[in-house]
N, C-alpha and C positions, 0 to 999 in steps of 0.2 A: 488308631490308624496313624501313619507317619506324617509328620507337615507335607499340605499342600506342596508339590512343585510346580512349575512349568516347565517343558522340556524344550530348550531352543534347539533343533537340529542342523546341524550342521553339512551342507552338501558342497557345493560350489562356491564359498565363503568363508575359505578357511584365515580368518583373522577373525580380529575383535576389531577392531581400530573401521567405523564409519559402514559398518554393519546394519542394514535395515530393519531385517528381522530379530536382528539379535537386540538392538534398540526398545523394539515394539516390546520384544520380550520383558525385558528389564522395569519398561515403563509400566508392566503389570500388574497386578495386586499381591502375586507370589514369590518368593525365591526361584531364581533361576538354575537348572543344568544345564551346561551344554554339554552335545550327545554326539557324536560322529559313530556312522557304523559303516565297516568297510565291506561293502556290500557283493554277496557271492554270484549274484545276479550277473554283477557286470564282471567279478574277478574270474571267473568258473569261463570265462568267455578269450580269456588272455591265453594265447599260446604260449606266449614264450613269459617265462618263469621269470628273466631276468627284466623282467619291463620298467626301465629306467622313471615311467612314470607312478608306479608302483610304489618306489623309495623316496619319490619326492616326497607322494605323499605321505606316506611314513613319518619323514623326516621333519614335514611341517607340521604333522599330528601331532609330533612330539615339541614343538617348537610353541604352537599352541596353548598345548597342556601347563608348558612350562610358564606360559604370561598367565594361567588362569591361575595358577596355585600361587602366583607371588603377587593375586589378587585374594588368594585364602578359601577360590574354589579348585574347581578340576574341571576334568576333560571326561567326559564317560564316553567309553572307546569298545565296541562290538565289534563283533566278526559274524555275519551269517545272510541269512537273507530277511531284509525287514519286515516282509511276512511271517515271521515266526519271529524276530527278536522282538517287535512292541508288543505279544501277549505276555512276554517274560517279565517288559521292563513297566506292564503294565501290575502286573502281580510283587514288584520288588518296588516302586513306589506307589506312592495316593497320588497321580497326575493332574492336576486341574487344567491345565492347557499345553497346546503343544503352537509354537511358533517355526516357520521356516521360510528361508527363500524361494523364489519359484524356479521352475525349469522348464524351458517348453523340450525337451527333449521326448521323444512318442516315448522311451521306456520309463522317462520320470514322470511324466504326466497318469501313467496308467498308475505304478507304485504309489503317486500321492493321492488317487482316485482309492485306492483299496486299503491303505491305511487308515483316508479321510473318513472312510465306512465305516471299521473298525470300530476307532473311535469314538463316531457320531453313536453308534450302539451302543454307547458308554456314557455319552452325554459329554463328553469331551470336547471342546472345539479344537479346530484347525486352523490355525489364523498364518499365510501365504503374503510374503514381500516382493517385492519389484527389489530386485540388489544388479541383480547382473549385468544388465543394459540400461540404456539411459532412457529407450523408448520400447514399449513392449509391442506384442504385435498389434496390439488394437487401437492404439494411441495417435499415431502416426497415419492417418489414413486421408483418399482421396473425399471431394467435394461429397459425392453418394453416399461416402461410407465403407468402401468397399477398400481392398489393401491394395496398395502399390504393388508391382511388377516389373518396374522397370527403376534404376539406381538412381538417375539426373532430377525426377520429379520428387519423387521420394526425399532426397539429402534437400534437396529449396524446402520443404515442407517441414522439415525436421528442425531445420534451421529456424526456421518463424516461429516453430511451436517454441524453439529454446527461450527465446526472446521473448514470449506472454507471460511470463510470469516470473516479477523480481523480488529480491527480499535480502534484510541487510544479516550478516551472518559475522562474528569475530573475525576481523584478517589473521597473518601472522604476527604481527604485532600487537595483536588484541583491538586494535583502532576498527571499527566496524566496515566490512564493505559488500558493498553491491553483488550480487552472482545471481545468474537464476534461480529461481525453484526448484528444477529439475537437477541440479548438481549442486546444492548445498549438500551438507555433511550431517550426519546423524551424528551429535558426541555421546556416544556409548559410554566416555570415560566419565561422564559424571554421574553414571547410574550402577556401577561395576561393583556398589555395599548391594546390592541387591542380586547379588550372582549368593547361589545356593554354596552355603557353607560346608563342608567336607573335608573329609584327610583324601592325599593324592588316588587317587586308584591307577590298573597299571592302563598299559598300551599293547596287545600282540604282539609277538614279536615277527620278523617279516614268515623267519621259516614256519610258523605254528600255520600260516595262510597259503605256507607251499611256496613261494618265492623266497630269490635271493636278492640281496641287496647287489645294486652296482654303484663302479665307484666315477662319478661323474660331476663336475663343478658344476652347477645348475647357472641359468643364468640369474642376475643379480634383479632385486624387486628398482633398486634404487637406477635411476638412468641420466646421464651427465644432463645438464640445460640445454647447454650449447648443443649437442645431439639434436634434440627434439627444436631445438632451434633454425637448425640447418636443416631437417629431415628431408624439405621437399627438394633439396639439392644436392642430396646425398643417397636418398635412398634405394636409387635404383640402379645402384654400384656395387655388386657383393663382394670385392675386393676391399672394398672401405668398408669399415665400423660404421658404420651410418643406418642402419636399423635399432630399433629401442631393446628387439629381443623378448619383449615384455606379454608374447602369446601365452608361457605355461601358464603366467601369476594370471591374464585375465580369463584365460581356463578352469582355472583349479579357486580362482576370488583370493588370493593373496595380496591382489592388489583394491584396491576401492577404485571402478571405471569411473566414479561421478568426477573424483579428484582429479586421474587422469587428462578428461574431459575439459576439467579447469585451466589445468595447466593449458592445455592443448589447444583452445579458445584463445587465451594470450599469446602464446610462444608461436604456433605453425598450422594454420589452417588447414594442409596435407595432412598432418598425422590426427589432426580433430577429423580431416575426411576420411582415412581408414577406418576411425572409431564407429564414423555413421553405418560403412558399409559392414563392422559388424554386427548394427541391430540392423541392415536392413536384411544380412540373413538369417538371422534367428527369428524375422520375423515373417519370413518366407516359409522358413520348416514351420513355425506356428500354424499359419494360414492356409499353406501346405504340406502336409504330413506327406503325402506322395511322393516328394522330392527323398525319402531315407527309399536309395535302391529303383527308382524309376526319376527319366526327366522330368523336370518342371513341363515342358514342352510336349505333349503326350507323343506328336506324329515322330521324333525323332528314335522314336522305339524300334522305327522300322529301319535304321541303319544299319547297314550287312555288315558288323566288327569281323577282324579276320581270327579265327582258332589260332595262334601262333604262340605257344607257350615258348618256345625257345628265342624267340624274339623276346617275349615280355619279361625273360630271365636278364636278356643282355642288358634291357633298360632298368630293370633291378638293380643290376650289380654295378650300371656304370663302364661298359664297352660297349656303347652304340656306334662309336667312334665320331660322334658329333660331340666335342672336347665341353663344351659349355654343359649340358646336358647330362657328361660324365659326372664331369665335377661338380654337379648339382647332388647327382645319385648320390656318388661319394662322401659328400660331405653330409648328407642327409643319413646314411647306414653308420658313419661313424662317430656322428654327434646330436643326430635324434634331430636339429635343424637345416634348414635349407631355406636361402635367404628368397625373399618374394618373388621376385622377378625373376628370379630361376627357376620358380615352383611352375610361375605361367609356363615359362620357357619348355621343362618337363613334359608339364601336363598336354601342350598344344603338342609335343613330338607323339608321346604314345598314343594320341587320339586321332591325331590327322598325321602323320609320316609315317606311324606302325600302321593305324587304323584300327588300334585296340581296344576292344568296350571300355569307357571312363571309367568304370565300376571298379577294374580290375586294380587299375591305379589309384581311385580312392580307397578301396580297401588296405593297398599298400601303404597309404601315406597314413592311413587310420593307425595300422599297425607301430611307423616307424617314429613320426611325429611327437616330440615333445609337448607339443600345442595343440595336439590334433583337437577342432573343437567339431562336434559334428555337422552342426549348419554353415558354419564358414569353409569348412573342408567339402562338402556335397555343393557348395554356392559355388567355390572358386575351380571346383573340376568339371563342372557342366557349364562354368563359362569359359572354362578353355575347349570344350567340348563341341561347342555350341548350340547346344538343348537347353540352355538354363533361361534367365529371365531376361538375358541381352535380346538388344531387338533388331539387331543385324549381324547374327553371327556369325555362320560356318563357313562363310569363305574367308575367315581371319584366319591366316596360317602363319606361326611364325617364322622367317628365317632363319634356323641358326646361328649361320656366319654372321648376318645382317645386327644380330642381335648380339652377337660379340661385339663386331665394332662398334655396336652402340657404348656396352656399359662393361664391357672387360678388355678394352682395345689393347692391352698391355700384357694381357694375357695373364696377367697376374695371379686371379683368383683360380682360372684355371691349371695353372704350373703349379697353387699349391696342391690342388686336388689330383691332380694325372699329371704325377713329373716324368712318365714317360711322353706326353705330349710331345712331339715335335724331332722323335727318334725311331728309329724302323719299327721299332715293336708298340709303337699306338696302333693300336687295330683301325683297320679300314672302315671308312661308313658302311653300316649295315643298309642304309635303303640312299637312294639316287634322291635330291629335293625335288627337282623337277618333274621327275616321276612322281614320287610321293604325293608330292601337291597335285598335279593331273586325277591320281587316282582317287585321292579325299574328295576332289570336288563331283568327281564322275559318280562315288559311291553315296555322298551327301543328296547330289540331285536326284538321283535314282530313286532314293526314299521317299524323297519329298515329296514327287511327283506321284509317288502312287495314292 
């Protein structure tokens, strides 16, 4: 029989560099693989063939592979559904263990429940890391035991937990220093003679999976100081650079969130607080699986959304004729992002000014999204919704206009997105606010009440 391996799999962690699972892996008794398989499950599910996230990945696969071989291993790279690839890659090596990060996503939870099976019939172990968040759903919990629900108690809680537990770790300078527990560094780099030895093998090519490559500057892993410095003074400007941009990398694990975190602890308490309100959705989908496709909130199930497809085209394409709004769509259809505050912006029009089911619009933003991550994207449209886990929502409606003059007063970002702006042929507002807002509030109570 072939040496022993271990298989480290690779899903949502595409680097080497402060890797947890990939760590534990190394720390093993066996030669390592790492394995990425681009799985049909979730590709067989992509309409559109050109999915800019598609090629990132790709692209990083390939970028991956290249650090492992100038480490003297590889990348082993599939194509199918990992229900059928690990009986293959069970028969093409002698497996001793299999290492991976975890996922609370409902379709990675069930896939690592039926390969753990697998496996286990094998005598195989399973051994699952904490990489992607800094606090998982269980970790973070109230006095009882029970999980948060609400953002303000949760982040105080998170916060305290960060701070029980210190430990001295190499600065950059090699001089030793202080960090939590919870966001030191795994150095992978000093265990990497222990990655399984091999000649390269290849990678798919995109067409053999049925897509085509697009040609798109992705955004950058690296992000200025001074940015993340400024963040809580800049970022609610999307005329200005003043977001980090950094959603695909902590999507897809290009980046390490523990470092992040580090940085972000030092530099701008704001962008360490966005960080929280990432685990505190993913910790929400964990605790609540119900929120993929129904509210957190059960009773707002009975809000009467209006049928209006030709309405929910206009706010697709960016002629609602509410300028901000446009220029949100727009820039979102033609470069896969859309800066925060525009997202809320968006998302509170189609749900209270159209009155259009949230769903509608998260499945869009699932689609169009560079970032799209699925608990942060289901958190942040049911709280502009107001079904989600806020605890004073549905009369928040936002203004438009009000919300220009707050953070586009110049019109800036908007003239870049709809330079017909402000000439006869910008289209007229589709709904009246005055109205609109009446009718949200009338259709929200009406629910509520019953």
């Amino acid at each position: 029989m072939h040496t022993p391996v271990s298989i480290f799999w690779h899903r949502r962690d595409l680097r080497v560099h402060d890797n947890a699972g990939l760590y534990h892996a190394l720390k093993g008794p066996n030669p390592v693989l790492p394995l990425f398989i681009f799985d049909r499950n979730i590709l067989d599910d992509l309409g559109n063939k050109q999915d800019a996230r598609v090629t990132f990945i790709h692209q990083t696969i390939n970028d991956l592979k290249n650090k492992l071989e100038a480490m003297g291993s590889t990348l082993l790279v599939c194509y199918g559904k990992p229900e059928e690839i690990w009986p293959t890659l069970l028969q093409q090596y002698n497996i001793a263990a299999v290492y991976t990060n975890r996922d609370f996503e409902p379709y990675a939870v069930q896939r690592d429940v039926s390969v753990k099976t697998m496996l286990s019939a094998r005598n195989i172990p399973f051994y699952t890391y904490k990489d992607h968040v800094i606090f998982e759903k269980d970790e973070v919990l109230k006095g009882d035991g029970t999980p948060y629900t609400v953002f303000t108690p949760y982040s105080r809680r998170w916060l305290e937990k960060l701070q029980t537990r210190w430990m001295e770790v190499p600065g950059p300078d090699e001089a030793p220093q202080t960090v939590s527990f919870y966001l030191a560094s795994y150095p992978v780099e000093k265990y990497t003679h222990n990655l399984f030895k091999t000649n390269p093998l290849t990678v798919p090519a995109l067409s053999e999976m049925g897509f085509s490559p697009v040609q798109m500057a992705f955004p950058s892993v690296s992000v200025a100081r001074g940015l993340i410095k400024n963040y809580d003074k800049t970022r609610n400007f999307p005329a200005i650079n003043g977001t980090s941009k950094l959603g695909i990398h902590f999507r897809f694990g290009t980046i390490s969130i523990r470092e992040k975190a580090r940085h972000a602890q030092v530099l701008n308490a704001t962008f360490l607080n966005e960080l929280i309100w990432r685990d505190f959705y993913s910790q929400i989908l964990g605790n609540f699986p119900h929120v993929v496709g129904h509210p957190f909130r059960a009773q707002y199930d009975r809000v009467e959304w209006r049928n209006a497809p030709e309405d929910f085209e206009k706010w697709c394409q960016g002629r609602t004729g509410y300028p901000i709004v446009d220029a949100g769509m727009r820039e979102l259809n033609t470069t896969g992002f859309m800066h925060n505050r525009v997202r809320m912006i968006t998302a509170s029009f189609l749900t209270k000014h159209l009155l259009i089911d949230w769903r509608m619009g998260e499945a869009y933003f699932a689609e169009k999204l560079l970032d799209f991550d699925l608990a942060s994207n289901s958190g942040g449209w049911q709280w502009a919704a107001g079904c989600g886990t806020d605890a004073a929502p549905y009369f928040r409606i936002f203004n438009p206009s009000e919300q220009t003059k707050k953070f586009d007063p110049e019109f800036k970002y908007i003239r870049q997105w709809v330079p017909e702006f402000g000439t006869p042929q910008y289209t007229k507002p589709m709904v009246e606010h005055v109205f609109a807002r009446e009718r949200c509030l009338a259709t929200y109570k009406k629910a509520l009440a019953e």
